[in-house]
N, C-alpha and C positions, 0 to 999 in steps of 0.2 A: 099857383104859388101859395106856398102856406103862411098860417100869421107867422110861426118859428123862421120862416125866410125872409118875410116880409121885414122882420125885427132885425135881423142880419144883414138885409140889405142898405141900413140906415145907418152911415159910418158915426155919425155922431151919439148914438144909444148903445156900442158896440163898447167904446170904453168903460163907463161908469156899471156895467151890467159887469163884466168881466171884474174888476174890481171889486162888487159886493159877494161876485161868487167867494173871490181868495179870503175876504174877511171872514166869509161865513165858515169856510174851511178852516181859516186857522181857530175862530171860534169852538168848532166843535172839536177839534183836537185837543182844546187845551182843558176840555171837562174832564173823561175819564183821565187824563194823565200828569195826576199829580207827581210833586215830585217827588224823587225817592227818597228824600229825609225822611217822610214820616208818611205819605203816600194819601196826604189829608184831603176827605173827599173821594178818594178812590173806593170803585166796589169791589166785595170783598170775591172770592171765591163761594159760587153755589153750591160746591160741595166739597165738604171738609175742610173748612176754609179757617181750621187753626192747626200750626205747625209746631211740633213739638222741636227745639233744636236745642244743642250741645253747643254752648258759647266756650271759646275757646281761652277761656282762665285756668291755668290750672291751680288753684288755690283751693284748697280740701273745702272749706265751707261752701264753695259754689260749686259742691260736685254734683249735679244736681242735673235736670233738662228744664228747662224754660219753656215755656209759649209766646207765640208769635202770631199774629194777624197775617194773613196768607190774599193779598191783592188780586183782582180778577185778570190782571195782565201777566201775572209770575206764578198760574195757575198750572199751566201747563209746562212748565221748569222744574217748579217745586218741588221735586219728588226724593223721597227715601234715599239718604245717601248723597246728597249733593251737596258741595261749599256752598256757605252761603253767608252776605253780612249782615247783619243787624244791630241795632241801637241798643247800648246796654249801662245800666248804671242812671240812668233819669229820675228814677222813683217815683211813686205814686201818684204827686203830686200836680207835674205837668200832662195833662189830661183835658184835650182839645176835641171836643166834635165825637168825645167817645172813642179818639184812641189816644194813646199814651208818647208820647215825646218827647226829643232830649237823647244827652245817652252819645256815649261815642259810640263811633263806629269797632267793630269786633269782628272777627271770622267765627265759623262756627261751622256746626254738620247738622241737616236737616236731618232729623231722628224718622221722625213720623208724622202723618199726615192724623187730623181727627177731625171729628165733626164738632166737639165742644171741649172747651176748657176746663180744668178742675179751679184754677184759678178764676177767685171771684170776681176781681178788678179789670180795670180796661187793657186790653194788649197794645205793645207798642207792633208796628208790620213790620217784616221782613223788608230791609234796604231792597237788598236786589240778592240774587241769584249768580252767585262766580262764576260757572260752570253747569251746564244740563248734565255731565258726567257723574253717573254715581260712584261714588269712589269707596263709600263703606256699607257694605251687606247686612246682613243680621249677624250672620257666622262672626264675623270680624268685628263684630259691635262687643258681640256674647263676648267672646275670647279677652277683649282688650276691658270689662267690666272684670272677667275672673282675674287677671293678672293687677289690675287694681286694687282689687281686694284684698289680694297675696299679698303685695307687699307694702301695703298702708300706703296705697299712693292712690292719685286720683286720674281718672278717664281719661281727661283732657292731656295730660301726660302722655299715660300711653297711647293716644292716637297721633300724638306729634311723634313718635318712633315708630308707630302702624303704617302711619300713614305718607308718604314721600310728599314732599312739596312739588305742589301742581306747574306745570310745564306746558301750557298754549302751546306752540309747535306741535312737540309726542301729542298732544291732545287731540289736535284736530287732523293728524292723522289714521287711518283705518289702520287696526290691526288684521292680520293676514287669516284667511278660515282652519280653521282648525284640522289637523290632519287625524286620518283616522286609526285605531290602537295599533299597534306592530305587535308581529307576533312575538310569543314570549321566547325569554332568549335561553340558550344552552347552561348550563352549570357553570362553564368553564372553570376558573382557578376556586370557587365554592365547593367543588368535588372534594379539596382536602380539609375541610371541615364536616363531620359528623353527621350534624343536622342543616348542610348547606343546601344542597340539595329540595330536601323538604322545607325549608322556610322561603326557599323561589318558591316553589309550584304553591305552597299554599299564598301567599302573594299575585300569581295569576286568576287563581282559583276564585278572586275575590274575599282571600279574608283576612285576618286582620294582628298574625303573631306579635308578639312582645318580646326580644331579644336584647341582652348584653353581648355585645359580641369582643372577643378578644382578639384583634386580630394579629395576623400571623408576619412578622417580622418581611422586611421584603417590599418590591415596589407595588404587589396586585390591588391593595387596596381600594385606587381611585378606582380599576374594574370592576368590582365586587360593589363598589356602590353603584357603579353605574347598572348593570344587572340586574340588583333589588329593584331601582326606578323603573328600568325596562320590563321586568317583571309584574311593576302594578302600574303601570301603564297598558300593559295587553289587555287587563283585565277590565279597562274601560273607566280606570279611575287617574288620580292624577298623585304625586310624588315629591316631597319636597325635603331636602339634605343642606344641611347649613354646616359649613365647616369655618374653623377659626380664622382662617386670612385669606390672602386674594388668589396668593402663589396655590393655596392647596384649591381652591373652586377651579383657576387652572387647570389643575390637574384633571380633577372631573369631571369637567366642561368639556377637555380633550377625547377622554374616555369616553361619556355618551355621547358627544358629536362621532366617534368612530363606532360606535356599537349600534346607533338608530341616524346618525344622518343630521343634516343640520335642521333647524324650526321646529323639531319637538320641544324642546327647555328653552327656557330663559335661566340668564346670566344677572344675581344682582350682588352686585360689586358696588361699593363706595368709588372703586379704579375708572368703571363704566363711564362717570358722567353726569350729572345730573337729568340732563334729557334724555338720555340714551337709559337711565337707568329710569328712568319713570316709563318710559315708549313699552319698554318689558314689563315692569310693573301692573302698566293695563292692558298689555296681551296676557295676561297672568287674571286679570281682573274680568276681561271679558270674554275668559274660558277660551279661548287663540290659542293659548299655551296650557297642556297639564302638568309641564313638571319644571321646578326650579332648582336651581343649585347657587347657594348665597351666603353671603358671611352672617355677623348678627343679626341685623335688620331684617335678612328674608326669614326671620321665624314667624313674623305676621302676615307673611306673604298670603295670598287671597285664595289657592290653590280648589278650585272646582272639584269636587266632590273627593276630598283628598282621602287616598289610600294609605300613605307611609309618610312617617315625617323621620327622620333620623337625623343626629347631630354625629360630627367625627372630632374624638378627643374633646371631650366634654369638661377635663380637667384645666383645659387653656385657658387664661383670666382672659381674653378676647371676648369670649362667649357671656360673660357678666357685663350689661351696659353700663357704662359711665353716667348717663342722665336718668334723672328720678320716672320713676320709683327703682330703678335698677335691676330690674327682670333679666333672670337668669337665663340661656336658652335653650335647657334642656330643664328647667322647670316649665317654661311656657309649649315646648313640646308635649312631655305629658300633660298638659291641661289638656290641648287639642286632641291627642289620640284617647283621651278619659271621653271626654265631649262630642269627640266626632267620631268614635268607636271603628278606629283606623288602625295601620300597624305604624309600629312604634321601633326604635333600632337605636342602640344606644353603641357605638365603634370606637374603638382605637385601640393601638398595641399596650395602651395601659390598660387600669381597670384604675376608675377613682372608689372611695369611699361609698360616695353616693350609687355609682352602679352596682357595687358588691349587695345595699340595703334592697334595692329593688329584687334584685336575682332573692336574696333572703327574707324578705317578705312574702314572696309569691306573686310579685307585679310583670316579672318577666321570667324569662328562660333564660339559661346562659347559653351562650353557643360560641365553640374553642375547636379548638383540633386537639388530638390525640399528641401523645408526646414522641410517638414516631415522625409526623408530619414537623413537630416544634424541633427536635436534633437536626433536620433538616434545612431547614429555613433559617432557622438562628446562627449567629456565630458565636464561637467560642469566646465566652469572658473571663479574663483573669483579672487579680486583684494585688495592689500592692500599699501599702502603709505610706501613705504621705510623709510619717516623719521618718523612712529612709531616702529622704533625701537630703538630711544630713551626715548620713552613715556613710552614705555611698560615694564611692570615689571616682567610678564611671559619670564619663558622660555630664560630667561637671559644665563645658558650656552651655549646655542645655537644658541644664538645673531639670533632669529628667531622673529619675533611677533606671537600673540599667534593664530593667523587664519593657520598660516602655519605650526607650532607647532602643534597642532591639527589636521590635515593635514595627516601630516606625519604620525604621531604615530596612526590615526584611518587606514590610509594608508597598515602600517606595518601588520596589522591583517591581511589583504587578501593577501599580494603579494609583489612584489617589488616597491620601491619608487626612481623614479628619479628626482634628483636634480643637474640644469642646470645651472652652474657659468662661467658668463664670461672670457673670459683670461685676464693673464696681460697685461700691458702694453696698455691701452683701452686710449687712449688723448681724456682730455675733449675738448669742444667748447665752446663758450657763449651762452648765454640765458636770455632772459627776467629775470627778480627776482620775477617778480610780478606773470606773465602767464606762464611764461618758452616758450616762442615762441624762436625760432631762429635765430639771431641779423645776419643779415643779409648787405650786402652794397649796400646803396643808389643808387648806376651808373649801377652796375653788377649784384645785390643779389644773388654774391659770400658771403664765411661766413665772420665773423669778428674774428681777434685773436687778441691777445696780447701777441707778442711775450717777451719783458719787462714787464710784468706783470701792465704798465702804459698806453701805447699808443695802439689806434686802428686803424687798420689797414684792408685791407683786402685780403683772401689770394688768388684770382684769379688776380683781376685788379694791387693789390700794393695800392689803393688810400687808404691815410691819413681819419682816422674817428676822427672830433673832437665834434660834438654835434649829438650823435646817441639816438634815444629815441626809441621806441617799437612801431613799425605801428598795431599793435592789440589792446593794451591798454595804451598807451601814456606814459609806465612808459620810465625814464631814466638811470635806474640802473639795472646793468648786475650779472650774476652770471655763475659761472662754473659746468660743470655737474661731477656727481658724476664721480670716476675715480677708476678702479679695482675689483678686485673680496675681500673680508670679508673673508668668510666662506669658511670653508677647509673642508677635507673631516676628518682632526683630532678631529675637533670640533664637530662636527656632531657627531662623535664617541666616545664623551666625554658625547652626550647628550643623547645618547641611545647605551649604555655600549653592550646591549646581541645581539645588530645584529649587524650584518656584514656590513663590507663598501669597495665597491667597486672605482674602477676610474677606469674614461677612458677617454683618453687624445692624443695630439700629442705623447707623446713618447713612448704610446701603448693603443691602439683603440680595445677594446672587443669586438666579433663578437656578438655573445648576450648574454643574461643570463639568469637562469634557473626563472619558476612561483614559487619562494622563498623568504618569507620576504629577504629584505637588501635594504641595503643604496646604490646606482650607482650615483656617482661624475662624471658628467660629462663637457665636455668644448662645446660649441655649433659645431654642428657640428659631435660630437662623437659621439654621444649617441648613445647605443648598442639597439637592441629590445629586446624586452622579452617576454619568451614565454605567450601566452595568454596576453600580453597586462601591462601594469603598473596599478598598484593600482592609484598610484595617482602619482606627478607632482611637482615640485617648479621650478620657473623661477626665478633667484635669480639677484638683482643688476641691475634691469631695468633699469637704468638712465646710469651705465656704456654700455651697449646697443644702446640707443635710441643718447646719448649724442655723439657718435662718430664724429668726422669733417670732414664728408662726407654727400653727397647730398643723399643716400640711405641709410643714417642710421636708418632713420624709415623704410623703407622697408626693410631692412636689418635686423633690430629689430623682425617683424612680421614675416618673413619667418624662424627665429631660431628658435621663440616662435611655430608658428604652427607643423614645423619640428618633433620638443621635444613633442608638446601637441598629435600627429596625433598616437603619440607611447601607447595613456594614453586609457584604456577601455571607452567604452562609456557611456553616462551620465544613461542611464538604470543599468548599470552594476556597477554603481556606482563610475565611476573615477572620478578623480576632481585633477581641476588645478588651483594652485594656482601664482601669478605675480606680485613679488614686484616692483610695479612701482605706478610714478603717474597714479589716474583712469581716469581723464581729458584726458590724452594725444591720439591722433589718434589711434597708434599701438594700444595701450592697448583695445580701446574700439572695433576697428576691435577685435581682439582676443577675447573681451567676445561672440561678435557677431556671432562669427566666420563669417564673410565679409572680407573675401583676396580681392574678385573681387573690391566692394565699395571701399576698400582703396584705389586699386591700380586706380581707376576712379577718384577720386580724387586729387592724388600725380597728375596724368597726364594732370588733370584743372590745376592745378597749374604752373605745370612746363611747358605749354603749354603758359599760361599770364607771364610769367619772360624768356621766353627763354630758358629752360632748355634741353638737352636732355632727353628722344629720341624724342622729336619734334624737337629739332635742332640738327645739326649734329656739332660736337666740336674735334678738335684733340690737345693734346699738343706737344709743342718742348721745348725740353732742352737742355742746353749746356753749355759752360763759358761765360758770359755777352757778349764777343768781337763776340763769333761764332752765338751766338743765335739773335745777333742786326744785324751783319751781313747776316746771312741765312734770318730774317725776310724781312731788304732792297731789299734782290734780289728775293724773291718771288715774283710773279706775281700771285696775290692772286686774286678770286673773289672780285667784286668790293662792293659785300655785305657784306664780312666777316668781320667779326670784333676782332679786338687783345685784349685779355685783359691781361693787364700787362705786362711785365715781371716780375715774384717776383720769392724770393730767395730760394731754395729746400733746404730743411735742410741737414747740412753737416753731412757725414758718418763719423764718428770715427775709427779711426783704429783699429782691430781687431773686429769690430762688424760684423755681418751678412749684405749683401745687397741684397735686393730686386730687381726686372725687374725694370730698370727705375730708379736706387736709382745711384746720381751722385759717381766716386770715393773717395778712402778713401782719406778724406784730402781737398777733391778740391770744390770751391766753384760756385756752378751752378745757372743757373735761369731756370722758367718757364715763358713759356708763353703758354695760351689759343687761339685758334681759334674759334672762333663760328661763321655757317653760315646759313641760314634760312631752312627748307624742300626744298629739291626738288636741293638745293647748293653740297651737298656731295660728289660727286663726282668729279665738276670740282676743291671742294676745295683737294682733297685726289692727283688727277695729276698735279695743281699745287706744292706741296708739294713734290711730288715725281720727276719732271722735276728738282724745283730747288735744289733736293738733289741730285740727277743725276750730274747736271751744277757742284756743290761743288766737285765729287769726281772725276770727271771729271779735276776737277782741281788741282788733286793733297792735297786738303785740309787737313793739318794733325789734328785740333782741329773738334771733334767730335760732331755731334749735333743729338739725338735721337726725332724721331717720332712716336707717336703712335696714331692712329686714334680712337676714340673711348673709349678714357681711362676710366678703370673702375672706378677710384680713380681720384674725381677733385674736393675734398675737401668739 
């Protein structure tokens, strides 16, 4: 028998033995495991054992990485790319045993790991570790610093729309192995495009074209995007396509799920879910998935060794985020295809401004069909003057004139007929009386208003207009554009009693509707497709359209109109479109022409001889007259730019809706313009962001917003 048995044999020595073991156990436990306040006493990491992290402030002066003390137990967590919280805001001062304490709790992203600090003082440790998941790469790091910089905003912003809010469940399950490239797919409907053909194959080929593409009126588009994807996905790379809303990712979701099968793409949608859209997200993250199709948010999407990023209708205000810094998504596209020297695809049946300057710079290729293929595909549009429908005697309950009346009702025999009313609430502008040009101001040619219904004014610079006469035709007498939508979808159904009438609108958006006579009331923007195509078409209230008092109101006009017309069968098939507008005016006559590109070459002469963007780069600031004269003084602005105005933002009323940018209820703000030449936008976006820095820095409590880029500058 041994002494070890002999000692176990002894009941009464069997307790207090047992006993001193658990002490000495919970003893040793409790050395290396300090708590995670401050981790006092804990050892550090033997190597690299300081953390560089991204606290998650987004306040301009903290745009910065911090260092952290990296504990020998959160060693093997720690790594590149993971949440993680730590203690921040304690200052210098509370400094215990050589590290630093205090400090709320904060989230943040562990940047990098190092072996020493540049920081001379003691570090406060990393709380703990949210997540071993790394969620932000280097690629995604880079991307989300350039789009910071763009538009005077800070990191920690853009990773809060980088980056989806983490989801435990999606987390801790496995995403599925990756399948291997499919072969590249046939031309199909790209046949009728020129260089369709040749921008797939160079796409499989591995390489990397740059494309405006116009595309051709009709439903193939979802296929054609799905094609390019398939296309740079044989080639062993990955693909990513962000279109404006949920119903058009739909579409294309449908299209590559028939064209490669389900589990190649991920779907991210806002519609998704939050788990379910995060689950995709890290199949996306952890190379599972190479190719995605997504509204705004997936333009940060993580896409492994990405081949093509394209956006569809890049003119949609969908595509410009709402939260700061307000990153565009077809500016943050070309950052990535500049960066990641990928292909690029810029699509829709319009052409805006901005894609006409790329094509005219030399940044892309255009790519169109021939105007055989466009007689084809397009439907016939006609035009008729809004003010005969005073004139006109027909067709009086339907407050229609009788080209659109006719229209309709020969419409109704084949199929469905859509009819496209502006929303309320449309503010008119001024206008010639004579030409209807755009009464514009002499210094700035900002627009002109009357906010007293007397005095002109103007609404960028603020300068007084007292003898304005018309640089087109010398007249001196103004007039206002038409204002709201007429026709309801009641009326319509008063005028043809046995069909049916549909809407679809903000408060509920029809996915499509069936190849059956009816009437679809639509708001621009909504309009459902229908199967096989619409009979025919009405564009109703062009002048509430075109009249808006903004600088893309004619583009803005022409991309609804083509949007609605692109749904109508083609002019063989006998669709027809009809556009109550003046026929004189630009938009209008692009739309007979069908010329998106011409227009948008044009708008870009123009706005290229006035200064306009996108040839100039323009930011606005707003605030209370005292914050916004003051932020302008201590700017250190390029010494090109130029200010225009300050003038006064219309006051919110209480209890109404506010828009991104719209001052509080009550309080009375100003704007002011920056504008500063090509090739300025940049140092003008770090001046701006320095002296907003400087301000909060300062403790400043009145608030002054920036946005670079504004989409709305009257």
């Amino acid at each position: 028998m041994s002494s070890d048995d002999e000692r176990s044999a002894d009941p009464g020595d069997e307790a207090p033995e047992q006993l001193a073991l658990i002490r000495e156990t919970v003893r040793q436990a409790k050395v290396p495991r300090a708590k995670p306040r401050t981790w006092r006493g804990a050892a550090l990491a033997k190597e690299l054992p300081v953390a560089r992290v991204l606290v998650n402030k987004g306040v301009l002066h903290l745009d910065q990485y911090f260092d952290y003390a990296v504990p020998e137990e959160l060693d093997a967590e720690a790594r590149p790319g993971v949440r993680v919280r730590v203690r921040f805001g304690a200052g210098g001062r509370n400094v215990r045993g050589g590290r630093r304490e205090g400090g709320g709790l904060i989230d943040g992203f562990l940047v990098e790991r190092r072996a020493e600090s540049d920081y001379p003082g003691a570090l406060a440790a990393l709380a703990y570790v949210v997540s071993p998941e790394p969620v932000l790469g280097p690629e995604l790091l880079a991307l989300s610093r350039a789009v910071a910089d763009r538009y005077a905003g800070s990191l920690a912003d853009v990773l809060q729309l980088a980056v989806p809010p983490r989801n435990g469940r999606a987390e801790s399950r496995p995403s599925p192995e990756p399948l291997p490239p499919p072969p590249a797919p046939p031309a199909g409907s790209w046949e009728r495009y020129a260089q369709g053909p040749a921008f797939l194959r160079a796409l499989a080929e591995g390489g990397a074209p740059r494309a405006v593409w116009t595309a051709l009126p009709g439903p193939h588009w979802p296929e054609e995007i799905a094609r390019a994807m398939a296309a740079t996905l044989a080639s062993g790379r990955g693909a990513l396509v962000v279109v404006p809303d949920g119903r058009a990712a739909a579409r294309v979701d449908a299209a590559l799920t028939g064209l490669l099968g389900p589990g190649r793409h991920a779907l991210l949608t806002a519609d998704s879910g939050p788990e379910k859209r995060y689950r995709e997200w890290l199949a996306v993250r952890r190379g599972s998935v190479r190719a995605v199709v997504g509204t705004r948010a997936a333009m940060f999407a993580p896409v492994a060794d990405l081949g093509l990023v394209a956006v569809w209708d890049d003119g949609d205000a969908s595509h410009s985020d709402d939260n700061a810094p307000f990153p565009h998504v077809r500016e943050v596209l070309e950052l990535r295809a500049a960066h990641g020297r990928c292909a690029f695809l810029l699509g829709g049946t319009n052409c805006t401004v901005e894609a006409a300057q790329l094509v005219e710079s030399g940044w892309a290729l255009p790519l169109r069909a021939d105007r055989e293929q466009l007689r084809i595909a397009a439907p016939l549009v006609r035009t008729v003057d809004d003010g005969e429908l005073a004139r006109d005697g027909a067709a009086r309950a339907a407050r229609l004139p009788s080209l659109a009346w006719q229209t309709v009702r020969d419409g109704l025999r084949r199929g469905p007929v859509l009819v496209q009313v502006p929303r309320r609430g449309y503010a008119p502008r001024l206008a010639c009386e004579r030409c209807r040009e755009p009464a514009r101001c002499r210094h700035c040619a900002g627009p002109l208003q009357a906010p007293d219904q007397r005095d002109l004014d103007c609404a960028w610079c603020g300068r007084p207009e007292t003898a304005w006469h018309c640089a087109a035709c010398g007249s001196s007498r103004l007039r206002a554009r038409v204002v709201g939508a007429r026709r309801t979808a009641e009326e319509l159904g008063r005028a043809f009693p046995a069909v049916p009438v549909r809407t679809s609108g903000r408060d509920h958006i029809l996915d499509s509707v069936p190849n059956t006579p009816a009437l679809v009331v639509s708001t621009p923007g909504a309009e459902p497709p229908a199967e096989g195509g619409y009979a025919a078409a009405l564009l109703l209230d062009g002048w509430a359209m075109v009249g808006r008092p903004d600088l893309r109101a004619g583009e803005e006009a022409l991309r609804r109109w083509t949007a609605a017309a692109a749904l109508v069968r083609g002019q063989p098939e006998g669709g027809t479109v009809v556009v109550v507008a003046e026929p004189t005016l630009r938009p209008v006559q692009a739309l007979v022409r069908w010329d998106p590109v011409g227009h948008a070459r044009r708008e870009l002469a123009e706005r290229a001889e006035l200064g306009f963007p996108p040839v100039s780069r323009m930011a606005s600031v707003t605030g209370t007259p005292e914050a916004l004269a003051a932020f302008l003084a201590a700017a250190a602005l390029p010494p090109e730019a130029e200010v225009l105005g300050p003038v006064p933002v219309p006051v919110t009323g209480p209890g109404r809706p506010r828009r991104p940018g719209d001052s509080p209820a009550g309080e009375s703000w100003e704007r002011a313009l920056l504008r500063v030449p090509p090739g300025s936008g940049a140092a003008l976006a770090a001046a701006l962001k320095a002296a907003q820095a400087a301000r909060m820095s300062r403790g400043s409590a009145e608030q002054v917003r920036i946005r670079v880029d504004p989409p709305d500058i009257g």
